[in-house]
N, C-alpha and C positions, 0 to 999 in steps of 0.2 A: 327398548330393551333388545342388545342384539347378544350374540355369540360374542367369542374372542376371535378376532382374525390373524390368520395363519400367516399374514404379511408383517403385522404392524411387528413394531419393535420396542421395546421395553425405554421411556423415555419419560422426562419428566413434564408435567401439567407448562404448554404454553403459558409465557407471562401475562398475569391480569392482578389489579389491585387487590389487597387482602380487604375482605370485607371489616366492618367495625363489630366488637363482636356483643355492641348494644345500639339501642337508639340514640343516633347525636343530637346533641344540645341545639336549639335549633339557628344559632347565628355562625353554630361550626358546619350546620347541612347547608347555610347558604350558601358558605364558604366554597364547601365542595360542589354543588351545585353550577357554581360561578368558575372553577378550575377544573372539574374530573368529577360529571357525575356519576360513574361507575364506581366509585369508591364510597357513594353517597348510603349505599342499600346496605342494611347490617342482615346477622347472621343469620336470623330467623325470618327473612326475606329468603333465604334460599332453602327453608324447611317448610314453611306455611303456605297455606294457599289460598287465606286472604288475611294479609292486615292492615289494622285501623292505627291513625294516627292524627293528633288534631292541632293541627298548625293555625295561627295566629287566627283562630276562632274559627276554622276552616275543617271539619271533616276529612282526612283525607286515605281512599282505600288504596292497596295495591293487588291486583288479583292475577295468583298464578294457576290457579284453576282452569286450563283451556276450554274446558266448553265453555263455564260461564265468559270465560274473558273475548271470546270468540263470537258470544252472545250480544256482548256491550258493543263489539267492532260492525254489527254482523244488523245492530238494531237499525231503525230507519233515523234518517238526517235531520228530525223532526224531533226526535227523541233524547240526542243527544249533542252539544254543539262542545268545541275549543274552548280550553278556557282563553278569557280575557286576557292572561297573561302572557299564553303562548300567541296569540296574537297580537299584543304587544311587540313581541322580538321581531317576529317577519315582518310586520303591514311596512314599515317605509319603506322597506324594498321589492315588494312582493306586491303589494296593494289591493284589490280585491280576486287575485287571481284563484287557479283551483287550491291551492295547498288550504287558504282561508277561507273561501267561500261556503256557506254551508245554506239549506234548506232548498229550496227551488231556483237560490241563482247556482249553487255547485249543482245542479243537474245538471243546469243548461251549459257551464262551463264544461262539465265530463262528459256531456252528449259534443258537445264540439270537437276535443280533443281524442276522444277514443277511437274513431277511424283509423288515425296515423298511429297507433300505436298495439293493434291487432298484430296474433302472432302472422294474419298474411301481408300484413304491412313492414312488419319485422323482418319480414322472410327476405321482399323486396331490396332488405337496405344490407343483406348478409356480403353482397361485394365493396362496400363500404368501411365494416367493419374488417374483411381482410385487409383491405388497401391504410388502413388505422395499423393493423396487427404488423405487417411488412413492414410500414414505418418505424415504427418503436421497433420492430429487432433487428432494422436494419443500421441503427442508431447503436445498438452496441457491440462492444468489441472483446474480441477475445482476451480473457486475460487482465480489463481493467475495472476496475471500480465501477460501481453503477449505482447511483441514486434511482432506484427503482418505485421508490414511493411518489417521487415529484415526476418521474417519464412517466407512470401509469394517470397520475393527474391531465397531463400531456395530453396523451391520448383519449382519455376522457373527453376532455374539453375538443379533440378533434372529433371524437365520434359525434357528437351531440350539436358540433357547426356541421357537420354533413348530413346530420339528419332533420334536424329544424329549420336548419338556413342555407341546404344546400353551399354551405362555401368553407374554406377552409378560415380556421380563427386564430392561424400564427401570428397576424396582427396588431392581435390585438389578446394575445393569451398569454404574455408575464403581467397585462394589465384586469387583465380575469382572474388570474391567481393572486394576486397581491390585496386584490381586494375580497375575494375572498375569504383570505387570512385576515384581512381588516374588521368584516363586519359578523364572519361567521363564528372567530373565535376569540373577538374583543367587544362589539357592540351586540350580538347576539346573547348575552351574558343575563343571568337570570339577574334582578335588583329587587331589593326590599320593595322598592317602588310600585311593583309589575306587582306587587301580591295588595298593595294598598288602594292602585289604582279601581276605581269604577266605572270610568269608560277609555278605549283605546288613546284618546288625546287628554289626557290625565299627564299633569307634571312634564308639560311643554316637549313632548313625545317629538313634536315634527321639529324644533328646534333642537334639540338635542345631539348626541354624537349618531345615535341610530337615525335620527331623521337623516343628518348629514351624510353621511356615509348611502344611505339609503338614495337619497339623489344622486348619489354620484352615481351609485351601481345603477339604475334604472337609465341614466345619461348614458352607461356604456351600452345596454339593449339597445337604447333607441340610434346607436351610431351603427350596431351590426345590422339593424334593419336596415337602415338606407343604406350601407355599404350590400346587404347583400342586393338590395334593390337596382344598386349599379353596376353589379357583378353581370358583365354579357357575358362569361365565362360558365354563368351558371345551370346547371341541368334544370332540364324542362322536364324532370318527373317532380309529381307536387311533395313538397315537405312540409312539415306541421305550420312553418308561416302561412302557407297557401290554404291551411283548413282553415285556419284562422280568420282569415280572410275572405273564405265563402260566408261567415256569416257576419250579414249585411251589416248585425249589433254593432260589431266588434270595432270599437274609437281605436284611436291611436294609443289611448292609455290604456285598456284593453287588453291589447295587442302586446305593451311590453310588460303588463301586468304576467302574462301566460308564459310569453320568452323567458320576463325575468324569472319566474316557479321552474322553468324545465331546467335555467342553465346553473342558476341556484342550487338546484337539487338532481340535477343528471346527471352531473359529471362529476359529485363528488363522491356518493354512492359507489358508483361504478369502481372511481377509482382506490377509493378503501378496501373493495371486494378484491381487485387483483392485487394488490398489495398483500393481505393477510392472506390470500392464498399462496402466493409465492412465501412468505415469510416461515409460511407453517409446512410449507415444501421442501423448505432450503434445510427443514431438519430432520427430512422423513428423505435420501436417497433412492430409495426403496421403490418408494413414489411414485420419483421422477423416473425413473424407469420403466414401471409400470406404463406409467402415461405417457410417455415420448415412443415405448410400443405401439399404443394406440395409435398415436398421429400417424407415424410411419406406414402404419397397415392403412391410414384412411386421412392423407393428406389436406389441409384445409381450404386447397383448392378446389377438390372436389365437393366441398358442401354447398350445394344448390336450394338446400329447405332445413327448414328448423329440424326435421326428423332425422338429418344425419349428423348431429350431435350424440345423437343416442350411437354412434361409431365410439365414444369415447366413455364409457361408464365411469372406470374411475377416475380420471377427470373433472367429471361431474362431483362423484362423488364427493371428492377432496372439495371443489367449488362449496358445494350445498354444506360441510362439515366447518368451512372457513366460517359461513353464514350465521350458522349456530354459536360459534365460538364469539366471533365479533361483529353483530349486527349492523347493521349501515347505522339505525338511529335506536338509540336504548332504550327509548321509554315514546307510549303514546298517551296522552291526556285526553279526559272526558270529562263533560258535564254534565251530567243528567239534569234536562227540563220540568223533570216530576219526582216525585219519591219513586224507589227502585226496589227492588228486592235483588240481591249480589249472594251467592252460595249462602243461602237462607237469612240473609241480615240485611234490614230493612235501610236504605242507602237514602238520602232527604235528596230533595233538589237542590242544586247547590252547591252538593259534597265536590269532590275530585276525585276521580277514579282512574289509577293508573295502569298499563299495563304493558308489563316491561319485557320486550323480548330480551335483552342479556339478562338477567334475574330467570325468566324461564326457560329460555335456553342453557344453564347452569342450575337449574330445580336439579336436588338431591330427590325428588320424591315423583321425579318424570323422567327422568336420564339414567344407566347406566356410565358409571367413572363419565360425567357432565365435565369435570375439568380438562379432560382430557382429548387431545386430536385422533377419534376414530373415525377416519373416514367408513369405514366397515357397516356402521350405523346404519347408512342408507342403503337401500335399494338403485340401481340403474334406471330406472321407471320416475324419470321427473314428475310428473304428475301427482302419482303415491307421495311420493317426499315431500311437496308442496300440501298434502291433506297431512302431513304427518299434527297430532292436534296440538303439543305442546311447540311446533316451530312455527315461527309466522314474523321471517327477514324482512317479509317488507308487509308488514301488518295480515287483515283480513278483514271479511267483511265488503260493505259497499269503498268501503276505505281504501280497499287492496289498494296499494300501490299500481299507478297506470301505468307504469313504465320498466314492470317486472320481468314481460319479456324480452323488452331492449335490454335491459341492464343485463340478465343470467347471457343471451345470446353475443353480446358486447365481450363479458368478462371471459366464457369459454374461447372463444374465438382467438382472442390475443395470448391467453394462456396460452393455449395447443399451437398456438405459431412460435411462442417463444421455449416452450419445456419439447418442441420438435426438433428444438435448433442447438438449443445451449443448455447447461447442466446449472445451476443455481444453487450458490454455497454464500454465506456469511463468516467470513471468515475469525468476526471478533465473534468471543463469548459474553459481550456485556446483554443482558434481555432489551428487548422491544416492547415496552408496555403500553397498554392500549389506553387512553383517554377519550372521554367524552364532553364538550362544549354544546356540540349539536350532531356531527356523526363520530362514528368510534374512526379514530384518527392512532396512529403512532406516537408517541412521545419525543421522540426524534427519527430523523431521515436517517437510516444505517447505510453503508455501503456496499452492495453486494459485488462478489467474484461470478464471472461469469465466463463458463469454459465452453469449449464444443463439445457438442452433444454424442 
């Protein structure tokens, strides 16, 4: 609940689907589930804060309740596992890596990986991410059209070959993005199947388009390892392959089990986040001003440590308000391995318990004007904003997100090199609305104008 800011400017609610203003039928939620799950959640999903619903014999909660739902993220590995179905979607590509691993083998996978990705690990890779931010805005021009959804992709995919694999992945990165789109927004697809099935190779799963596609994508990890393996060009500071590879466990399969989760899911995050930042920029002038003040008082040259971020508050701001608006991923699933108690109603093992940062980050009953771009909301103090209890962009819990400080320091980084340089307008008035398959993506690539700054 904030004030009114003496900045913003009278404008209407960013584009987002209109909710259904009942519960769908349930072969028209599969529907939407399968095209734009954000369209899926009806009207008193954005009033309640907890509802029950009981799909094909299935129990199913959604809790917007932050403590409790913080509770469910927050309980031990033991207590509650994925469902079946959502493991379904990744395992052929992903295989037993962290995103799926659950009880005592995801410790041992998060104890491997969390070294490389501490905020003083982060801190290390900050001439990385400029050397990313310079490219992409040295890529555009005054004056012309800019597909800025698919260059922030770009970059993405460059930040995340320089941090994993020390190398660069122009290579092999219209063949990272293609397949992406292949398997994340066509084979990734919820099916009747996934809710039928009872164990992950149920209805010839490895055979299948997701299997298929699934081998390919794990053929492209296993070619960036040995390319980067033959890379003499490459730095001798250790990157998350070389954690990888201190322990002795870690096979070959392994190996691109972990690659395939980081490159699957690092660079697309990322690049969602600067995109709806810039999108919800390009309508706020105001803004960009504000923040291109910033950079200019405290260039992104001189950032040496994660602390001098906090040079750019609203900046941040605007970043963490994109967050809220369009989460990287809309919804997180549970299952509880015992009967539960959920804001006082007794939940069976079994049930499915969801919990939806777009739904809560749009709560009528936790937000001040929830539809709307205030960057204002937050405080300058990252920390505070990451406790804020109804926001949680990249979950909570033992679950947080590993790669929350790459990702925020990633996105600020190339923002403040690109809103330091050039002004960012959209010149059509058609909206940009947001879908969900697996992250909140654009519905189509717009063209942005891009002038000097």
């Amino acid at each position: 609940m904030t004030a009114a800011c003496p900045y913003a400017q009278a404008e209407r609610p960013p584009p987002a689907p209109v909710p259904p203003e009942r519960d769908l039928p349930l072969l028209e939620l599969i529907g939407r589930l399968r095209t734009n799950a954000l369209a899926a959640w009806p009207r008193r999903a954005y009033e309640d804060l907890l509802l029950h619903r009981r799909c094909l014999g299935v129990d199913t909660y959604l809790v917007n309740d932050p403590r409790e739902a913080r509770a469910v993220l927050a309980a031990d590995v033991d207590d509650y596992e994925r469902p079946l179905g959502f493991r379904r979607l990744y395992q052929p590509i992903f295989g037993g890596g962290l995103l799926l691993a659950e009880g005592c083998e995801w410790r041992r996978r998060r104890k491997r990986l969390a070294p490389g990705l501490t905020p003083r690990s982060v801190r290390g890779m900050i001439p990385r991410f400029r050397a990313v931010a310079k490219r992409l805005c040295d890529r555009l021009v005054d004056g012309e059209p800019a597909n800025l959804s698919r260059m922030f992709q770009d970059a993405a995919i460059d930040a995340v070959g320089r941090a994993a694999f020390s190398m660069s992945l122009d290579r092999l990165r219209d063949e990272i993005s293609e397949f992406r789109s292949e398997y994340f927004t066509r084979g990734a697809k919820v099916s009747i199947l996934d809710h039928l099935a009872t164990r992950e190779s149920d209805f010839f799963l490895d055979r299948g388009v997701r299997g298929h596609r699934g081998r390919l994508g794990r053929s492209i990890v296993a070619r960036l390892l040995l390319a980067r393996d033959a890379d003499r060009e490459r730095s001798d500071d250790p990157d998350l392959v070389d954690l990888i590879r201190r322990d002795s466990t870690a096979d070959q399969s392994e190996q691109i089990d972990e690659m395939a989760t980081l490159l699957g899911t690092g660079f697309d995050t990322s690049g969602r986040a600067m995109f709806w930042s810039a999108y919800l920029l390009s309508r706020r002038p105001d803004l960009q001003a504000r923040i291109r003040a910033e950079v200019l008082a405290y260039p992104p040259e001189r950032v040496t440590d994660l602390n001098d971020l906090d040079h750019w508050p609203w900046l941040r701001r605007c970043v963490l308000e994109a967050l809220r608006l369009y989460p990287p991923l809309q919804s997180m699933m549970r299952v509880p391995r015992r009967d539960v108690v959920i804001c006082g109603r007794e939940v069976r093992a079994g049930s499915y318990v969801a919990i939806s940062p777009w739904v809560m980050h749009r709560h009528r009953r936790l937000w001040d004007e929830p539809e709307h771009f205030r960057p204002e909301r937050f405080g300058p103090d990252l920390a505070t904003a990451l406790r804020t209890p109804a926001f949680m962009p990249f979950g909570a819990g033992r679950r947080l997100c590993i790669g929350s400080t790459f990702a925020l320091t990633e996105v600020t980084l190339v923002l403040a090199e690109m809103f330091g340089r050039f002004r960012v307008s959209l010149p059509e008035n058609a909206p940009v609305t947001p879908m969900s398959v697996v992250t909140t993506a654009p519905d189509r690539e717009p063209l942005f104008r891009i002038d000097p700054g």
